[in-house]
N, C-alpha and C positions, 0 to 999 in steps of 0.2 A: 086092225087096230089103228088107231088114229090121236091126234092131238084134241081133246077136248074143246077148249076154251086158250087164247090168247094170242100171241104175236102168229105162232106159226099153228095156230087153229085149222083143223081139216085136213093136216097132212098126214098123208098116212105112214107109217111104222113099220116096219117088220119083224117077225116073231121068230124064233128058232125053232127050225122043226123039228115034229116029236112032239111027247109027252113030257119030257126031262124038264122045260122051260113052263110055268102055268102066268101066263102072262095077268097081269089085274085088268079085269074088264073094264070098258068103259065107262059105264055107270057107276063101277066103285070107284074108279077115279073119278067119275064128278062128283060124287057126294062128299069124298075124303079132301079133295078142293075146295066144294062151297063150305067146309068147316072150316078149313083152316083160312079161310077169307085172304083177307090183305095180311096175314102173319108169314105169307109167303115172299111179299115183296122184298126186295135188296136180301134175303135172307142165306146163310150156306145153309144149304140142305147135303143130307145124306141120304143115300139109298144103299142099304145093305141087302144082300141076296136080288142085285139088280136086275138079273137076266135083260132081257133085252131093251133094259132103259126107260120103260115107258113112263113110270111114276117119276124117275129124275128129271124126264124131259117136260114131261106138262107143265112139273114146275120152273124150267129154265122159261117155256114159254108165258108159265105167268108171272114170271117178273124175279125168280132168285136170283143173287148174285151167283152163285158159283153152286153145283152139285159136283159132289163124290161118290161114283158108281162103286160100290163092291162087289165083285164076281168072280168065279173060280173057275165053270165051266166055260172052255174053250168055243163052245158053237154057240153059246149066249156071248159072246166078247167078241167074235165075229161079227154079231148082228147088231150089240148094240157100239160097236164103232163104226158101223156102217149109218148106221142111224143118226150117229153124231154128225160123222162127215155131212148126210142128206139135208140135215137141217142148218149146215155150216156155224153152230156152236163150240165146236172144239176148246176154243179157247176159254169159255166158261164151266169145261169139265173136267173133272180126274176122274182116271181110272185106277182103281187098285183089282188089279188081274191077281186075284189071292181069295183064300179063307176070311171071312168075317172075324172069327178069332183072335187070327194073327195082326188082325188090321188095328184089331181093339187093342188089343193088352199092351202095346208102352203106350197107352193114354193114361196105365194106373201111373207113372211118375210124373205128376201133377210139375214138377221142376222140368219134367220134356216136353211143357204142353206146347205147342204151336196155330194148333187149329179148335176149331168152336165150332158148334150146328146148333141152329136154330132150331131145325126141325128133322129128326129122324125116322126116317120109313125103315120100315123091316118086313119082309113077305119072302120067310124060306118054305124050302116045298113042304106042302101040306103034312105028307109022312113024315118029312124032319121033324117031329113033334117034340125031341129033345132042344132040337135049335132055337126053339123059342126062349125055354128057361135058360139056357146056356149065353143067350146074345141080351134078354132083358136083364138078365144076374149080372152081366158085365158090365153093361149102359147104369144100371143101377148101383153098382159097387164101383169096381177098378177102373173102370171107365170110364166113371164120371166126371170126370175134370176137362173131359171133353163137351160138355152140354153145360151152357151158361143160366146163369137163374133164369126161370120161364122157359126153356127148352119145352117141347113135347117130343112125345114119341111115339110113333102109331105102327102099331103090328096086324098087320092083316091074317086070319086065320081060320079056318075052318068054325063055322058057327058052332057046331057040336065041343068043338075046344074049350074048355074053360081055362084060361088063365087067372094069375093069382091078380089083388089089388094091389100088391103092391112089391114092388123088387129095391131095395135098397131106397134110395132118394127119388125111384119112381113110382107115383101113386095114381092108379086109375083115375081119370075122373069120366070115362064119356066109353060107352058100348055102342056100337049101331050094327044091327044085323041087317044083312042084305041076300034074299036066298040062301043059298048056301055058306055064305062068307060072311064075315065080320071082322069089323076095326074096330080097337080097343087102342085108347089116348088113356098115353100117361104124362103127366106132367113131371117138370123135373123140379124136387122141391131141394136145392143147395142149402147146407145148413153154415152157416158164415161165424167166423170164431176172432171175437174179436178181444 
């Protein structure tokens, strides 16, 4: 694995060994980057089900402000602070060593809100096929007070997966299948009460 495109382009990564960890290939990370263009720039991004960083870091190298890794497994949090240190960004990253779940649910008290993402990735393991509905239900309900108007959110998943169009205030607009794999963007449509 390696850096795509950007500041620290060409450097390579390291993955967790095993099967436990399904790291995003190369090539889905550059397509999942040439989409989201310059929507990454100064941006916070999140990465949920980070394992060993690779989608947070491409984008630190193309220009976010700030990434937050979410991950649980111990030998994916090894590697991807390892990975931090290698590329000496630390300072432009959090780690929440925990559940995706737990990470999400006080964003439903919209009066606790402190943080905002531009842009959210989501890539749990394949089999996890509940954690898909489970992590978009919450991005798109309780959640939501976390994602600013024009947010997206891209869940990488098995191409044979269908997911729904739409979960709460997120609405498909964009599929790309890729072999085996597929990103589905949703946008985040905020409903404003005035």
């Amino acid at each position: 694995m390696r850096i795509i495109a950007g500041t620290y382009r060409s450097r390579v990564l390291a993955a967790p060994k095993g099967l436990a960890t399904r790291p995003t290939s190369d090539r889905l990370r550059e397509t999942l980057f040439n989409v989201l263009g310059a929507r990454v720039m100064g941006a916070a991004f999140l990465d949920l089900f980070a394992g060993s960083g690779a989608v947070g870091l491409e984008a630190l190298s193309r220009g976010a402000a700030t990434v937050t890794f979410v991950e649980r497994a111990r030998s994916a949090l090894a590697v991807l602070r390892a990975n931090l240190d290698r590329l000496g960004v630390r300072e432009r990253a959090r780690i929440h060593a925990g559940g995706v779940g737990p990470f999400l649910r006080p964003f439903a008290d919209a009066s606790q809100k402190t943080e905002a993402y531009e842009v959210v990735f989501l890539d749990p393991p394949y089999e996890a096929v509940e954690e898909y509905a489970r992590t978009l239900e919450l991005l798109g309900g309780a959640a939501s007070p976390l994602l600013p108007e024009g947010a997206v959110v891209i869940a990488e998943h098995r191409r044979k997966l269908r997911l729904e169009e739409r979960y709460g205030v997120l609405q498909r607009t964009r599929l790309l299948e890729q072999g085996d794999a597929a990103l589905s963007f949703y946008a985040a449509s905020i409903p404003s009460f005035k």
